[in-house]
PyMOL Python script that loads the backbone (N, CA, C, O; Angstrom):
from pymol import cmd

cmd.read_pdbstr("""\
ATOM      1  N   UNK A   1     -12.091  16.702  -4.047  1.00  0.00           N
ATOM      2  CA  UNK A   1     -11.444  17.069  -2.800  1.00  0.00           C
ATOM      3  C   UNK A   1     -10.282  16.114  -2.527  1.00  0.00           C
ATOM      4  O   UNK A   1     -10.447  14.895  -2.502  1.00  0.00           O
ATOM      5  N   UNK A   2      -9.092  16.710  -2.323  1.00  0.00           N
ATOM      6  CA  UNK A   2      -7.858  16.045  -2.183  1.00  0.00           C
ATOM      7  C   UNK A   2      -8.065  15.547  -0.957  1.00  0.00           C
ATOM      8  O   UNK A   2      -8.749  16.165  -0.141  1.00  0.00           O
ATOM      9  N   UNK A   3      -7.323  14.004  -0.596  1.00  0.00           N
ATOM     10  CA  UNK A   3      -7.551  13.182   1.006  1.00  0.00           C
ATOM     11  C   UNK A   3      -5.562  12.870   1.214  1.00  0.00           C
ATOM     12  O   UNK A   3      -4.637  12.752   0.411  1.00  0.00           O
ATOM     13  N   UNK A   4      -5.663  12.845   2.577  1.00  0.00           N
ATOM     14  CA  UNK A   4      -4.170  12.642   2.900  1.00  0.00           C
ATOM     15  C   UNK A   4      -4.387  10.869   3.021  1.00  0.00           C
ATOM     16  O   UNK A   4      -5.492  10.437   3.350  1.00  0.00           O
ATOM     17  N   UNK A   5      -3.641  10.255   2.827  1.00  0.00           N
ATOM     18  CA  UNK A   5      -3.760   8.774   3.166  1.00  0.00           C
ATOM     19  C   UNK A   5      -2.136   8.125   3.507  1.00  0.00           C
ATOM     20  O   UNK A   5      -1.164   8.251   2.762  1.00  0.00           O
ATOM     21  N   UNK A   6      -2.163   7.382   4.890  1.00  0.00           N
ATOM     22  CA  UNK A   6      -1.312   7.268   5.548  1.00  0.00           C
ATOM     23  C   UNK A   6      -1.150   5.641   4.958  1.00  0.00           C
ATOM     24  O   UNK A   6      -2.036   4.790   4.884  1.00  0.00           O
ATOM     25  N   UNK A   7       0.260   5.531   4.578  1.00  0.00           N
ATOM     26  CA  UNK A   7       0.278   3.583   4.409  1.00  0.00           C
ATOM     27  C   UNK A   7       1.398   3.001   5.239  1.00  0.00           C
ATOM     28  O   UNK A   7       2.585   3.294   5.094  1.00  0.00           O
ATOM     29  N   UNK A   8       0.767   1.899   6.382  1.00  0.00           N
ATOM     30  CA  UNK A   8       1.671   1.570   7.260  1.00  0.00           C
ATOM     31  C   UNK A   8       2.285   0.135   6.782  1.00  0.00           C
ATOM     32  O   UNK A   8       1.531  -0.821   6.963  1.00  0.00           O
ATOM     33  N   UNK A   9       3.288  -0.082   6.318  1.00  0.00           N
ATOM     34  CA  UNK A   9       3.972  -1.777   5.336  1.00  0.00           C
ATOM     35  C   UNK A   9       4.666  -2.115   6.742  1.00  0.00           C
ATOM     36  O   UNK A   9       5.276  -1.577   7.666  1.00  0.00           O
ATOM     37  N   UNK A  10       4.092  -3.574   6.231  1.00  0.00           N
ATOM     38  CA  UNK A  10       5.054  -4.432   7.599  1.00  0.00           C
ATOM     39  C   UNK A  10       5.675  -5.239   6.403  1.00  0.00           C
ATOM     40  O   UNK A  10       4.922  -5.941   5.729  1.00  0.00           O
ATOM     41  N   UNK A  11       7.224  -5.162   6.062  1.00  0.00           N
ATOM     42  CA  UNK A  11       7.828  -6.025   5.096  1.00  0.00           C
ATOM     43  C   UNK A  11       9.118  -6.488   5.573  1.00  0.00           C
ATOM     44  O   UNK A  11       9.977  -5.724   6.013  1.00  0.00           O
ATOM     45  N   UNK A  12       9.247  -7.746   5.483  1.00  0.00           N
ATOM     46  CA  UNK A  12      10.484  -8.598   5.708  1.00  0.00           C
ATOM     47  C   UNK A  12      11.388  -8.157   7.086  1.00  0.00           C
ATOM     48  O   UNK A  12      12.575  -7.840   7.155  1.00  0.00           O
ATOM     49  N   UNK A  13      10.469  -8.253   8.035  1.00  0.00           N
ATOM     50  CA  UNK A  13      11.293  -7.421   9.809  1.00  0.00           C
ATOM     51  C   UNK A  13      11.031  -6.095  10.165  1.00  0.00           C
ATOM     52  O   UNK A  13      11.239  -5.694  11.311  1.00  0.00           O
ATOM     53  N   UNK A  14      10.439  -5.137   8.969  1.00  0.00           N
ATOM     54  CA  UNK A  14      10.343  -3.755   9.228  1.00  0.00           C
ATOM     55  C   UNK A  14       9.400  -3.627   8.851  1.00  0.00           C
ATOM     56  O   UNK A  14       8.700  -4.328   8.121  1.00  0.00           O
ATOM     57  N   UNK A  15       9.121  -1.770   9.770  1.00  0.00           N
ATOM     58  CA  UNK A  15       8.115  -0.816   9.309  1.00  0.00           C
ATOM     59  C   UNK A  15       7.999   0.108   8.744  1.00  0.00           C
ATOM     60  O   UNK A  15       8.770   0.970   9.167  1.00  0.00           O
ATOM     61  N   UNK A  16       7.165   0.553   7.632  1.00  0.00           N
ATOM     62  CA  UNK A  16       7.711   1.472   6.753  1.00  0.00           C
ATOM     63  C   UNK A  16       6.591   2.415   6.829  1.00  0.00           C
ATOM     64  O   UNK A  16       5.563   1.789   6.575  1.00  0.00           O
ATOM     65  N   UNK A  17       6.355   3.597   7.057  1.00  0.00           N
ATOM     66  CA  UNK A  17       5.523   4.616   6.960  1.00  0.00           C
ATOM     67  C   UNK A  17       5.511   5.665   5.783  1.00  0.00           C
ATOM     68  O   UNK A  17       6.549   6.267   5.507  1.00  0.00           O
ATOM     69  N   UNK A  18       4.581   5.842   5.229  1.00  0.00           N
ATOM     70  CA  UNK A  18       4.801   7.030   4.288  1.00  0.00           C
ATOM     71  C   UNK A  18       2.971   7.642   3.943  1.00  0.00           C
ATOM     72  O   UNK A  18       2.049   6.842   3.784  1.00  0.00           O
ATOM     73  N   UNK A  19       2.787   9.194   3.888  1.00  0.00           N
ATOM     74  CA  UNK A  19       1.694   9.381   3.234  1.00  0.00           C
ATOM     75  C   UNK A  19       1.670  10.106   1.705  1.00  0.00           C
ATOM     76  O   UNK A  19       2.596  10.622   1.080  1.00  0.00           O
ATOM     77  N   UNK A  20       0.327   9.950   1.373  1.00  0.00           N
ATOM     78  CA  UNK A  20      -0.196  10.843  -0.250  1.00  0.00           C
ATOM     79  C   UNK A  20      -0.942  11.503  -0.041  1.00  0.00           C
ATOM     80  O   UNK A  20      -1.603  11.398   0.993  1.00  0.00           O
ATOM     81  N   UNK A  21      -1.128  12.362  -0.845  1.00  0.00           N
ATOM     82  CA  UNK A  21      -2.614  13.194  -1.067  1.00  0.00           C
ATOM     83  C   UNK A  21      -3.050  12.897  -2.185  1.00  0.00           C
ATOM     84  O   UNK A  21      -2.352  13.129  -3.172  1.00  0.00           O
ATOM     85  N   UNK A  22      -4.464  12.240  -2.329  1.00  0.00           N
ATOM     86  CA  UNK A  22      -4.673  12.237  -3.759  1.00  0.00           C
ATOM     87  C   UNK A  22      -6.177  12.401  -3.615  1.00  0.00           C
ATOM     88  O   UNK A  22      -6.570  13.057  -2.650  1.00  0.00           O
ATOM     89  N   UNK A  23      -7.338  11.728  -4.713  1.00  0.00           N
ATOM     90  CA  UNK A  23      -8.611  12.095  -4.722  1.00  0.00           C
ATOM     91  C   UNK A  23      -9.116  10.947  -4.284  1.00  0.00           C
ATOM     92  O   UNK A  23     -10.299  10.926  -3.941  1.00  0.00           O
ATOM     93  N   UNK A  24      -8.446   9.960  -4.221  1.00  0.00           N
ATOM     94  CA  UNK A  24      -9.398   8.947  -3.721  1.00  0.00           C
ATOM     95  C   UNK A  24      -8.349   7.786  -3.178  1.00  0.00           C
ATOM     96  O   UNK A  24      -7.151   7.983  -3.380  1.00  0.00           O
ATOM     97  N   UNK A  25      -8.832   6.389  -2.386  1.00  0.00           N
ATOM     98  CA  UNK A  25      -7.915   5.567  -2.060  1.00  0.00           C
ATOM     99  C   UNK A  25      -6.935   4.433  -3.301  1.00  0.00           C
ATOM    100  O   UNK A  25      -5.879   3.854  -3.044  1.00  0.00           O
ATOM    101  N   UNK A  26      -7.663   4.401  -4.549  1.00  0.00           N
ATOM    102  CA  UNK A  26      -7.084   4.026  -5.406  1.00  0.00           C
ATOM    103  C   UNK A  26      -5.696   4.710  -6.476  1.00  0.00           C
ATOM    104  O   UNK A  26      -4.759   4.319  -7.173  1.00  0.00           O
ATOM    105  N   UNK A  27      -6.267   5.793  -6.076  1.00  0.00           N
ATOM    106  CA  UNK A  27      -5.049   6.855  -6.623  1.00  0.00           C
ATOM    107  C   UNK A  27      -3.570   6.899  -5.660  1.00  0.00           C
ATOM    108  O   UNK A  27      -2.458   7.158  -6.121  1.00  0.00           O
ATOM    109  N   UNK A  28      -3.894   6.560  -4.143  1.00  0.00           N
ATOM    110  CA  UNK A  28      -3.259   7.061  -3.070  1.00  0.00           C
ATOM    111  C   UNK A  28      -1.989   5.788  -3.349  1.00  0.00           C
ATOM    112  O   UNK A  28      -0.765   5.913  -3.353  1.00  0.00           O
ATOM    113  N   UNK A  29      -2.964   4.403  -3.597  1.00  0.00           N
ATOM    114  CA  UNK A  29      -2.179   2.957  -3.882  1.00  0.00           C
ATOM    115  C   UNK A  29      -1.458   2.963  -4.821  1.00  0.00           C
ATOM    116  O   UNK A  29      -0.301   2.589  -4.629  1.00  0.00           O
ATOM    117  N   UNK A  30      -1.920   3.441  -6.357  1.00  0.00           N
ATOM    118  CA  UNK A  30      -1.160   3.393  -7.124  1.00  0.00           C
ATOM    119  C   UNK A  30       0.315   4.359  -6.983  1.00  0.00           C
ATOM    120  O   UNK A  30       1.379   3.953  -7.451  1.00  0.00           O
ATOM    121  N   UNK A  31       0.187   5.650  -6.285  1.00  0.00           N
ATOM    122  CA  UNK A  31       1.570   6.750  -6.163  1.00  0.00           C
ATOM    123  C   UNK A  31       2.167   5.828  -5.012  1.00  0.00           C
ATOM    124  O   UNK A  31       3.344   6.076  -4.750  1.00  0.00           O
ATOM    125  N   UNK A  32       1.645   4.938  -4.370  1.00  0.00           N
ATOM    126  CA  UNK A  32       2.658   4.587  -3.317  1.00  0.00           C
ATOM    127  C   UNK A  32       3.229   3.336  -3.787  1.00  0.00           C
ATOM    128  O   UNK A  32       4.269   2.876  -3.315  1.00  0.00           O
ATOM    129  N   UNK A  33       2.497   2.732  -4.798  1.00  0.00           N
ATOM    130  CA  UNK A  33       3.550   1.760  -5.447  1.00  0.00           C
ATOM    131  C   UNK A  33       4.484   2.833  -6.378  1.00  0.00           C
ATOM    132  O   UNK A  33       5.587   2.368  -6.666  1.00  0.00           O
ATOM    133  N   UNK A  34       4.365   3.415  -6.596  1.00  0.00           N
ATOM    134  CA  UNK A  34       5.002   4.261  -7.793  1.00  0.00           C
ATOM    135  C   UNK A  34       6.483   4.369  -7.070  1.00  0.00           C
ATOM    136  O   UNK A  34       7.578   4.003  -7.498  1.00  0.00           O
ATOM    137  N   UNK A  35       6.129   5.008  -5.811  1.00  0.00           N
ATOM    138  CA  UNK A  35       7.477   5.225  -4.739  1.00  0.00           C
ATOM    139  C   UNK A  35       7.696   4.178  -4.140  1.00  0.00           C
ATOM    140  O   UNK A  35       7.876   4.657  -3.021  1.00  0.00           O
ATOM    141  N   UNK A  36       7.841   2.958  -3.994  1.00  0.00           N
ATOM    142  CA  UNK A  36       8.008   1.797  -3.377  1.00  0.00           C
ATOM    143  C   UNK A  36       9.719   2.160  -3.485  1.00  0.00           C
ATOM    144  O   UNK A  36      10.135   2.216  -4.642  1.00  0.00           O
ATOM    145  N   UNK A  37      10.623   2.380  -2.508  1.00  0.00           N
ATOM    146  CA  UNK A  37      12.040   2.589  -2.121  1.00  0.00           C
ATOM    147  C   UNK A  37      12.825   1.264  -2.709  1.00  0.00           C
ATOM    148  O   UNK A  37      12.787   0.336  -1.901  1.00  0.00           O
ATOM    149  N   UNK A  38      13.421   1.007  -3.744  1.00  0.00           N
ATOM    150  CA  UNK A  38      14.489  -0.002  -3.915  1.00  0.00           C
ATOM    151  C   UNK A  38      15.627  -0.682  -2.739  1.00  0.00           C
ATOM    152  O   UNK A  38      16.192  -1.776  -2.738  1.00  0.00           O
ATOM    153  N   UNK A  39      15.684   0.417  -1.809  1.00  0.00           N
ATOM    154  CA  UNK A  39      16.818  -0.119  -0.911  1.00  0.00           C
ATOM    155  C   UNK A  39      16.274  -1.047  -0.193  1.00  0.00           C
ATOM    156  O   UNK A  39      16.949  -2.018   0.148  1.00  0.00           O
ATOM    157  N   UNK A  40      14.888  -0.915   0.187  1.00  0.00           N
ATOM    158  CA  UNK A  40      13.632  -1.611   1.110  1.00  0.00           C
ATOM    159  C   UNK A  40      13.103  -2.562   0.652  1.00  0.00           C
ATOM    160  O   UNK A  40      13.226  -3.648   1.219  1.00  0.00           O
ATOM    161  N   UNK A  41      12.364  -2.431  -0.502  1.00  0.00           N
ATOM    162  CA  UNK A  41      11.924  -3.570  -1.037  1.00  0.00           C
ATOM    163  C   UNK A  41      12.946  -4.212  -2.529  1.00  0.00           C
ATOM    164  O   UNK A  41      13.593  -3.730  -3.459  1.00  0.00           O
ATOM    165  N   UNK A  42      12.637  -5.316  -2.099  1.00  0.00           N
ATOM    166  CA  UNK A  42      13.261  -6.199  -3.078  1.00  0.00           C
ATOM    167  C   UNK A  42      12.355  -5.868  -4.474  1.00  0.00           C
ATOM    168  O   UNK A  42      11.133  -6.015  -4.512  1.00  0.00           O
ATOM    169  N   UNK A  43      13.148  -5.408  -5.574  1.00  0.00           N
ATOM    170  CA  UNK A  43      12.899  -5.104  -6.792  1.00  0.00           C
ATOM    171  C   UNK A  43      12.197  -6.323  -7.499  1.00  0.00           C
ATOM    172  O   UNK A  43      11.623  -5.820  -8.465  1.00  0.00           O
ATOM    173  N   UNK A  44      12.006  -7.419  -7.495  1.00  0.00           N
ATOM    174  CA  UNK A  44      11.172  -7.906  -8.334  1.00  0.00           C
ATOM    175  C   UNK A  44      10.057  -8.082  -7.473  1.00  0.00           C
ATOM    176  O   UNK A  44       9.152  -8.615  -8.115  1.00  0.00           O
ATOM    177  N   UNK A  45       9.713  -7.851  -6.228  1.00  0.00           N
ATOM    178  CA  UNK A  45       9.011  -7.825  -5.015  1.00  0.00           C
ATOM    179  C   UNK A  45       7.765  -6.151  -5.880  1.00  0.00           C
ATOM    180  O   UNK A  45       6.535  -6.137  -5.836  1.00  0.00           O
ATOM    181  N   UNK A  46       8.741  -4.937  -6.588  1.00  0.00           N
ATOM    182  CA  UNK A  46       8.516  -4.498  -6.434  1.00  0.00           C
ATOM    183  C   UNK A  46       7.449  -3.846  -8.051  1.00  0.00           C
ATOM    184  O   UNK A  46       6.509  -3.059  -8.161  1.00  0.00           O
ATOM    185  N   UNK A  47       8.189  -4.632  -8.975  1.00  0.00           N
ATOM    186  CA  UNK A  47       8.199  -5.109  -9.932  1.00  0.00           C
ATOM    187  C   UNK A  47       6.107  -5.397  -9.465  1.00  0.00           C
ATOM    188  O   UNK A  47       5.174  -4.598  -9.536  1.00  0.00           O
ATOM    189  N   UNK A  48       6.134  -6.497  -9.139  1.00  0.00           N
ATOM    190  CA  UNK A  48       4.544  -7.267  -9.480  1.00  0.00           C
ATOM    191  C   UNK A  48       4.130  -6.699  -8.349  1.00  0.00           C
ATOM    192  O   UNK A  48       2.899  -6.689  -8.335  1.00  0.00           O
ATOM    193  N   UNK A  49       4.523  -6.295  -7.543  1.00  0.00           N
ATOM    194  CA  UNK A  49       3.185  -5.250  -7.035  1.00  0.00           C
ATOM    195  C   UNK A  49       2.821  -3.850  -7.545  1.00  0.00           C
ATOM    196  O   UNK A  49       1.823  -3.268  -7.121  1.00  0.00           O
ATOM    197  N   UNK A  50       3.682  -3.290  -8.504  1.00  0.00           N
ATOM    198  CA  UNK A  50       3.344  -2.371  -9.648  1.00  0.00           C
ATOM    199  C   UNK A  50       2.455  -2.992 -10.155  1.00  0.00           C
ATOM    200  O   UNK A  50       1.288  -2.609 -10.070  1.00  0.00           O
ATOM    201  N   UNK A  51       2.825  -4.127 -10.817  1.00  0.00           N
ATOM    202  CA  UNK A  51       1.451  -4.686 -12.197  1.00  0.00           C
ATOM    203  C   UNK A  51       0.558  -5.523 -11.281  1.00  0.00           C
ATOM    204  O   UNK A  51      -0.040  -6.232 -12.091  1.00  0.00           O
ATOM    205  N   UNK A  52       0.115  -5.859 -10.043  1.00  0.00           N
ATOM    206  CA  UNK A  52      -0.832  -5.978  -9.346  1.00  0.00           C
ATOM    207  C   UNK A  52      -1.699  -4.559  -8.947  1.00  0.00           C
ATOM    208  O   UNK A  52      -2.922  -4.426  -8.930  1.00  0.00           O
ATOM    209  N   UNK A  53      -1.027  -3.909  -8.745  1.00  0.00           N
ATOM    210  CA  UNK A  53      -2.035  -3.009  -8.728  1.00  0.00           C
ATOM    211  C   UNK A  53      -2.692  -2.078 -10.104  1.00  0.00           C
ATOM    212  O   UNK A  53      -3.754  -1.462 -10.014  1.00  0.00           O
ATOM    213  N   UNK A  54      -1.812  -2.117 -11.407  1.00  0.00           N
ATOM    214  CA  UNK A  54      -1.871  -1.815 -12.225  1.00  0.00           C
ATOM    215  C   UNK A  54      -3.455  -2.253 -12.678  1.00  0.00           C
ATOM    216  O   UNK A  54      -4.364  -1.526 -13.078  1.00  0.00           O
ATOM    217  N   UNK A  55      -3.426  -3.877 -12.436  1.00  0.00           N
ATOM    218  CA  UNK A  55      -4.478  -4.509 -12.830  1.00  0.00           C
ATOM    219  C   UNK A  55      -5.460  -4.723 -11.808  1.00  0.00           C
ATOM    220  O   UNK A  55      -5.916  -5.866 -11.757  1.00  0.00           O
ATOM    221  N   UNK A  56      -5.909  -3.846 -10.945  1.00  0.00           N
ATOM    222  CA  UNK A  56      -6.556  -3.703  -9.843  1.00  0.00           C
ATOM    223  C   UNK A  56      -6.599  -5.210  -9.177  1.00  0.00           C
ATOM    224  O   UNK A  56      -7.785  -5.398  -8.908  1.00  0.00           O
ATOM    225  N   UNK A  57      -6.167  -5.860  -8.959  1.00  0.00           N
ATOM    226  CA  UNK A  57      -5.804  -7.266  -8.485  1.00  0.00           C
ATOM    227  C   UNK A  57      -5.149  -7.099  -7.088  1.00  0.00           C
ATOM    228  O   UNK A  57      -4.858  -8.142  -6.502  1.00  0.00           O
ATOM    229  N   UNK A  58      -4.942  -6.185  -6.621  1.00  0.00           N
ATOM    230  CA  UNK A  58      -4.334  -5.469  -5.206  1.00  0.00           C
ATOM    231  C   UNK A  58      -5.462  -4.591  -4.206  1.00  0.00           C
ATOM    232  O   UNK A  58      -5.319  -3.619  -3.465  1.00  0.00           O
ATOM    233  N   UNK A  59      -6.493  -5.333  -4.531  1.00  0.00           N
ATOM    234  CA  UNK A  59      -7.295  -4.274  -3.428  1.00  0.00           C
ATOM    235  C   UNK A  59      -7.512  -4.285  -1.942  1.00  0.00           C
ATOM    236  O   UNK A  59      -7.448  -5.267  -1.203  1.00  0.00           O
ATOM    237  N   UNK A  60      -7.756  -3.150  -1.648  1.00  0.00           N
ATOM    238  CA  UNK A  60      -7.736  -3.033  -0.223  1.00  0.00           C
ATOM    239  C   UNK A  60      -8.993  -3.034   0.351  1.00  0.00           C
ATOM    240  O   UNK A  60      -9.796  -2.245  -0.146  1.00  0.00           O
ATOM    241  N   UNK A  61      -9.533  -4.032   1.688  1.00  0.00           N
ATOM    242  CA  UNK A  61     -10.628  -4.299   1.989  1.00  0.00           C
ATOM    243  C   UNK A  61     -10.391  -3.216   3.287  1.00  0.00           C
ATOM    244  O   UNK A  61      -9.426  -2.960   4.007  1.00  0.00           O
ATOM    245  N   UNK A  62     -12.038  -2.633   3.177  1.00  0.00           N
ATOM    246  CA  UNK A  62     -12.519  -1.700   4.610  1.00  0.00           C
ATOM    247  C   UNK A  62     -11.994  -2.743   5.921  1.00  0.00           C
ATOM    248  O   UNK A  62     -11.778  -3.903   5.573  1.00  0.00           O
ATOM    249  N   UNK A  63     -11.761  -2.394   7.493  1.00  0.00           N
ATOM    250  CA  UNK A  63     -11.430  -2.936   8.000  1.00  0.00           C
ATOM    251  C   UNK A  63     -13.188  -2.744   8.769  1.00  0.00           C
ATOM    252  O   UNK A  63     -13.720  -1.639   8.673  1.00  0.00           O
ATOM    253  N   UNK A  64     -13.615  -3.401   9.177  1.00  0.00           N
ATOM    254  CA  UNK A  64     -14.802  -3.570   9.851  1.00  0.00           C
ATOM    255  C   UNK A  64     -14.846  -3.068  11.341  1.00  0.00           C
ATOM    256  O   UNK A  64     -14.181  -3.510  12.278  1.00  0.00           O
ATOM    257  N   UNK A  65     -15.890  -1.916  11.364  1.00  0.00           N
ATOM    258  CA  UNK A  65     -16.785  -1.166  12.638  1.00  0.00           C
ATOM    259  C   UNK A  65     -15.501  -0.460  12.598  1.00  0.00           C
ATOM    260  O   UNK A  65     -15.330   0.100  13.681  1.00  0.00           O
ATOM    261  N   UNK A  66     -14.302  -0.211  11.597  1.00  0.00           N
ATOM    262  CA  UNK A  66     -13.775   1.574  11.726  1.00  0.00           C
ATOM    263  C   UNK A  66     -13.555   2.118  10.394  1.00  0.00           C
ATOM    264  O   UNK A  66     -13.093   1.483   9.446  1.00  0.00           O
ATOM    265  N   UNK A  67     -14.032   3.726  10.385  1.00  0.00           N
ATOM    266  CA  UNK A  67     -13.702   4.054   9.463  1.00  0.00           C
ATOM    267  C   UNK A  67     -13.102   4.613   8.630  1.00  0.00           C
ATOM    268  O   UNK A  67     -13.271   5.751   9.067  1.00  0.00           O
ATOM    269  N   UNK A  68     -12.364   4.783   7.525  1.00  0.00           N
ATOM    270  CA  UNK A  68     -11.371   5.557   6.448  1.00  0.00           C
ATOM    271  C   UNK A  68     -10.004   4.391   7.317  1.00  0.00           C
ATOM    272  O   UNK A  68      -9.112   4.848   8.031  1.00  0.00           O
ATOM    273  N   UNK A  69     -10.164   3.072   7.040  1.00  0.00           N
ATOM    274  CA  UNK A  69      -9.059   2.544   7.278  1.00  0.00           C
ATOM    275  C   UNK A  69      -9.412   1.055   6.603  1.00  0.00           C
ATOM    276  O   UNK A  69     -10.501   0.485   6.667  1.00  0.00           O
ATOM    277  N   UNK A  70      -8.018   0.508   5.841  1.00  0.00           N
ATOM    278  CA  UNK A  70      -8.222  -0.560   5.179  1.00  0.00           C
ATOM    279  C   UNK A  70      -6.869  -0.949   5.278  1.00  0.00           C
ATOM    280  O   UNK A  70      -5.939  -0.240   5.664  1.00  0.00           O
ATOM    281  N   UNK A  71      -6.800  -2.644   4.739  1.00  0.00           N
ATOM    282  CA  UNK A  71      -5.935  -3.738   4.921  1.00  0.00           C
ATOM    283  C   UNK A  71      -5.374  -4.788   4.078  1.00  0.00           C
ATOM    284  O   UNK A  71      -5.947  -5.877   4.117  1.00  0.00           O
ATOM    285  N   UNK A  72      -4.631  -4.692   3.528  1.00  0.00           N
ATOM    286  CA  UNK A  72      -4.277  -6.027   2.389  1.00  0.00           C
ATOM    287  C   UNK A  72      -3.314  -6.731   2.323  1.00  0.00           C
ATOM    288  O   UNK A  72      -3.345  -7.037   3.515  1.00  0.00           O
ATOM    289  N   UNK A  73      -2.391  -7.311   1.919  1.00  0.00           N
ATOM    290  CA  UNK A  73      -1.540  -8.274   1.810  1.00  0.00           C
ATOM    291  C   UNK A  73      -1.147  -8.358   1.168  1.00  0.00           C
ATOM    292  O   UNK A  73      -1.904  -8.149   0.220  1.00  0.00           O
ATOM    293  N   UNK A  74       0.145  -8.668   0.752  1.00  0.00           N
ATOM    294  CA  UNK A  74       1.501  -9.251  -0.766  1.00  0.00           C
ATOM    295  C   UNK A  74       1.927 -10.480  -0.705  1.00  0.00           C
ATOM    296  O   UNK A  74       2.195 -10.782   0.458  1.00  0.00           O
ATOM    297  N   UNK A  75       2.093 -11.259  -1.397  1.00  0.00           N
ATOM    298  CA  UNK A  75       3.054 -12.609  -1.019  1.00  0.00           C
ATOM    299  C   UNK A  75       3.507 -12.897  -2.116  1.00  0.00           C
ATOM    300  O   UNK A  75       2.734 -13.244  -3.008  1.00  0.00           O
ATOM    301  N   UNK A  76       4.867 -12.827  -2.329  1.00  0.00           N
ATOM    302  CA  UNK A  76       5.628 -12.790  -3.363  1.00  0.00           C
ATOM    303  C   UNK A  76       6.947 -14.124  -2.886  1.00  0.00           C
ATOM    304  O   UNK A  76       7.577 -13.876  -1.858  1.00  0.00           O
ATOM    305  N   UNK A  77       7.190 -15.063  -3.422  1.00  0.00           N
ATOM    306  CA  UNK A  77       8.117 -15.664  -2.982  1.00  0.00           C
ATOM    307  C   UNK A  77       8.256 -16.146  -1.472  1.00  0.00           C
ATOM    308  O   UNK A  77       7.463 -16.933  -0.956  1.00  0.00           O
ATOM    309  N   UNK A  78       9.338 -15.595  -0.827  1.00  0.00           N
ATOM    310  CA  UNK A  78       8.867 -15.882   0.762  1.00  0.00           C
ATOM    311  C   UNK A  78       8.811 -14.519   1.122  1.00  0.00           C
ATOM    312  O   UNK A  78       9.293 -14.407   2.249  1.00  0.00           O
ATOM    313  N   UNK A  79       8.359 -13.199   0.574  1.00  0.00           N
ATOM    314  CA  UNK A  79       8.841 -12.088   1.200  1.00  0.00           C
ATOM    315  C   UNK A  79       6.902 -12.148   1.299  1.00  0.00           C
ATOM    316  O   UNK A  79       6.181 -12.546   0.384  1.00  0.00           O
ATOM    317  N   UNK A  80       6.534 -11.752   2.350  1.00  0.00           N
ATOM    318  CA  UNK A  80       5.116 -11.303   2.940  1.00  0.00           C
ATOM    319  C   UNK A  80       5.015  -9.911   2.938  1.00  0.00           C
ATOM    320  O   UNK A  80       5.994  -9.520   3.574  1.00  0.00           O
ATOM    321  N   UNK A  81       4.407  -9.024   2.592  1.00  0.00           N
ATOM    322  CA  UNK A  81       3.884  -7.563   2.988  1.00  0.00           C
ATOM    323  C   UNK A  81       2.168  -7.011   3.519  1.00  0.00           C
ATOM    324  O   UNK A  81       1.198  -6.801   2.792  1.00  0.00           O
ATOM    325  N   UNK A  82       2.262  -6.903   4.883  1.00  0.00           N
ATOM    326  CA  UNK A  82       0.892  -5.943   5.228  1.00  0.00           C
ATOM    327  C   UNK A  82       0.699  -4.963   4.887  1.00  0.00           C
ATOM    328  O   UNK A  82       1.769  -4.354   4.879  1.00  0.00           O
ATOM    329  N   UNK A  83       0.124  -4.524   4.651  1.00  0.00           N
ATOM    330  CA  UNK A  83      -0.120  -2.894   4.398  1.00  0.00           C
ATOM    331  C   UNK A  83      -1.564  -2.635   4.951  1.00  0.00           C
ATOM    332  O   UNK A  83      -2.525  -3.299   4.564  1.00  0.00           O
ATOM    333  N   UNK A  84      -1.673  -1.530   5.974  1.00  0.00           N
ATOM    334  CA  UNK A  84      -2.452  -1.177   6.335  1.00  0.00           C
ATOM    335  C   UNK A  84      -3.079   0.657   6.245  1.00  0.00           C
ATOM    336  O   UNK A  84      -2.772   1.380   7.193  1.00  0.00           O
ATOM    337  N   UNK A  85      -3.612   1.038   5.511  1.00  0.00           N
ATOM    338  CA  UNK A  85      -3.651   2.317   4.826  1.00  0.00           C
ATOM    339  C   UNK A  85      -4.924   3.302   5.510  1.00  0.00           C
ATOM    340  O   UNK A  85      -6.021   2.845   5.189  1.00  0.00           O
ATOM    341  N   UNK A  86      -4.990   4.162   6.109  1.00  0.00           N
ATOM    342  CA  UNK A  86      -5.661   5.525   7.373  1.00  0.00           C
ATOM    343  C   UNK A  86      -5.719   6.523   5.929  1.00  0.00           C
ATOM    344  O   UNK A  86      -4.815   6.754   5.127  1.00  0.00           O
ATOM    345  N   UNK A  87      -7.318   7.063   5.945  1.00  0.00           N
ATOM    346  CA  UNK A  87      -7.664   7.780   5.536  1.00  0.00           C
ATOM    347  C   UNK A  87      -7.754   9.269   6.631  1.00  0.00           C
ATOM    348  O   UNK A  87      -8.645   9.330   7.478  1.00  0.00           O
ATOM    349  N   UNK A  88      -6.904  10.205   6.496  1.00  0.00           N
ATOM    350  CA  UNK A  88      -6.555  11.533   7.706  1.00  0.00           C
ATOM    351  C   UNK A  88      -7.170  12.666   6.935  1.00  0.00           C
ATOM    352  O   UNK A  88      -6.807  12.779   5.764  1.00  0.00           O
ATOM    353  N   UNK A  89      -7.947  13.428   7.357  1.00  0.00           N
ATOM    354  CA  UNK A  89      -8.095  15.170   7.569  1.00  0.00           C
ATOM    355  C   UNK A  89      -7.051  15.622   7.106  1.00  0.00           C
ATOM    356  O   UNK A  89      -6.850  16.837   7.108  1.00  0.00           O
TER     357      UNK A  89
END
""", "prot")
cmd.dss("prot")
cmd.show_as("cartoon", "prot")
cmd.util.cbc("prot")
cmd.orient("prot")
């Protein structure tokens, strides 16, 4: 069963919204690194969070007492990224 999954990035001053449909939340991470926007993120920024998640080394923890929603982090140089990812109907 295909799931919509919403990923909210807080990177370098901005907010970036985008969703997937895929079969599960690991599939949803990998297509949204896949599309990670060059104009937005800094390319070698964008670079190792491809091969972080490649190597499952990027995971996203449940956020506690809610559910179909999780939370993780980037730190690459001085550039920081949240990402906070909603599992939707």
């Amino acid at each position: 069963m295909m799931k919509k999954y919403t990923f909210i990035a807080e990177y370098r001053g901005g907010t970036y919204i985008s969703q997937y449909v895929e079969e599960n939340l690991l599939n949803s991470l990998k297509k949204w690194g896949e599309y990670l926007d060059s104009s937005i993120y800094l390319k070698e920024d964008i670079m190792q969070l491809r091969q972080e998640i490649k190597m499952d080394e990027y995971a996203p923890a449940p956020v506690k007492t809610i559910e179909n929603v999780w939370c993780c982090s980037f730190l690459s140089g001085e550039s920081f990224l949240l990402l906070n990812i909603i599992e939707t109907v």
